[in-house]
Steps between C-alpha positions, in 0.01 A plus 500: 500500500698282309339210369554146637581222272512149502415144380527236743555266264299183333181602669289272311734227577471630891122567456479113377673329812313726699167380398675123481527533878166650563356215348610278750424646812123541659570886650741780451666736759614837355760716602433868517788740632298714733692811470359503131210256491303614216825565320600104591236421353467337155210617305450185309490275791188317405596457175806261621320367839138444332234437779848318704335559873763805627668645842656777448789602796617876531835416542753758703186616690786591768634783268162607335298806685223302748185736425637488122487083516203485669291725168689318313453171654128622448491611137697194364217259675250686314643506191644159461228326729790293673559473857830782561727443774785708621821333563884514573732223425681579773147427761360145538203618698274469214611178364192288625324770359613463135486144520152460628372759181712237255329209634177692505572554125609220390210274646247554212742341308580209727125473507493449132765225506296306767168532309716319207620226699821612603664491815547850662816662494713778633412881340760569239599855506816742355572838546513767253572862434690800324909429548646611876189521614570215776379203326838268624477658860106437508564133428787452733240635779274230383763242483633617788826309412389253649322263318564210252491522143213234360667470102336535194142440455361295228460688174753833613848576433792323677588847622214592650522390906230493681495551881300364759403784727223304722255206403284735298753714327766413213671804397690512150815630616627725218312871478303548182645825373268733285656660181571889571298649229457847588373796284380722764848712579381626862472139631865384289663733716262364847624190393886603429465732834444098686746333291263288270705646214872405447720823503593403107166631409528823623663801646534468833552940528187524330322257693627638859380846350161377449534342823588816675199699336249225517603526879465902562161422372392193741712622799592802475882641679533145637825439265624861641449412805671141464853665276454816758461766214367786504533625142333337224529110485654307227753235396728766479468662907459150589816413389695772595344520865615127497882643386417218205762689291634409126818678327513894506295507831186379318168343659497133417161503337509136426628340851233737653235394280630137588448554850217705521302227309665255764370680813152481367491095446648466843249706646726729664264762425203355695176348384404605186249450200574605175177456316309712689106433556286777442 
């Protein structure tokens, strides 16, 4: 398997803004991609939220395996102690839902500022998460284009907007995106397989080959059945069932590997999970 490689660049610098946000909003909502939540997930959360009160959204719950969400759904609860909710940026059915567990959050805090002598306020609350894992679409379902900006608050950068999403919610309006800083090579290529990893980073034959093995595994003869082939299945058959042809009457490996990788973050090949739960 070859080895995936990359830096995303200044990641102290993007570690520091990070935590520069955090520190001026009362709760958290984190963005999982549910077709690889535990993959999604950074492992040093805590150390950039601290004790910041957290809802964390499954997001692209409408391409993720249902049984596989709901363990999941399950697992991640116990683990992180948060409230987990599945989600689609493309569904507002759960919106009052999300926003009643921010306010719910964020009260303590608005407690605190009463108990000082302040006047209460709206909850102030961002979104964060992995890159491409929805963060922008999550917070235009929140916004629902349709609100005002409110401008600057005292004490935060001019570019950070903050929207008013009802009397009780402000919502900073620019997703707080968490370094890539991966070491475990099984869940680079999860993440590359979703598109959390620019193509520049990696091979994109050897990622739709690890794609197409990691997917005999989980569900097995679903690709054959999808490319109709009946021999064995790789970039190779794929692309020449498809008559993707190069010079010489050659499979072309990379436009299949292109699209194979393509029909899986559409979701043309149904619902399915990735990380699978034991």
């Amino acid at each position: 398997m070859e080895h995936i490689h990359w830096y995303p660049g200044h990641i102290a610098k993007a570690e520091k803004k990070l935590k520069e946000q955090i520190n001026i909003v009362d709760v958290v909502i984190e963005v999982l991609d549910a077709r690889i939540p535990e993959s999604s997930m950074y492992p040093d959360i805590k150390k950039l939220l601290g004790d910041k009160p957290r809802l964390i959204l499954m997001n692209k719950a409408d391409l993720a395996d249902i049984e596989q969400t709901k363990k999941w759904q399950e697992t991640i609860k116990d683990k992180t102690k948060c409230f987990v909710l599945p989600t689609s940026a493309n569904d507002n059915k759960d919106l009052s839902k999300i926003l009643n567990k921010v306010t719910e959050l964020g009260q303590p805090k608005i407690i605190a500022l009463v108990k000082k002598g302040l006047l209460p306020r709206a909850v102030r609350v961002m979104v964060v998460g992995m890159p491409n894992v929805g963060k922008s679409s999550i917070i235009n379902k929140l916004i629902k284009k349709t609100k005002a900006k409110t401008g600057a608050k005292a004490g935060v950068t001019r570019d950070q907007q903050w929207v008013r999403i009802n009397p009780k919610v402000d919502l900073l309006d620019t997703p707080g995106i968490i370094p890539l800083k991966q070491e475990d090579q099984d869940k680079a290529y999860k993440l590359a397989f979703v598109d959390s990893i620019g193509e520049n980073a990696y091979d994109v034959e050897a990622v739709a080959s690890k794609f197409i093995t990691d997917m005999n595994n989980t569900y097995p003869d679903l690709l054959k059945e999808y490319y109709s082939l009946d021999d064995e299945i790789n970039i190779e058959t794929i692309a020449l069932k498809r008559n993707w042809i190069v010079a010489g009457a050659k499979a072309d490996t990379k436009r299949a590997a292109q699209n194979i990788l393509n029909d899986f973050r559409v979701g043309r090949f149904g619902r399915l999970t990735l990380d699978k739960h034991e």
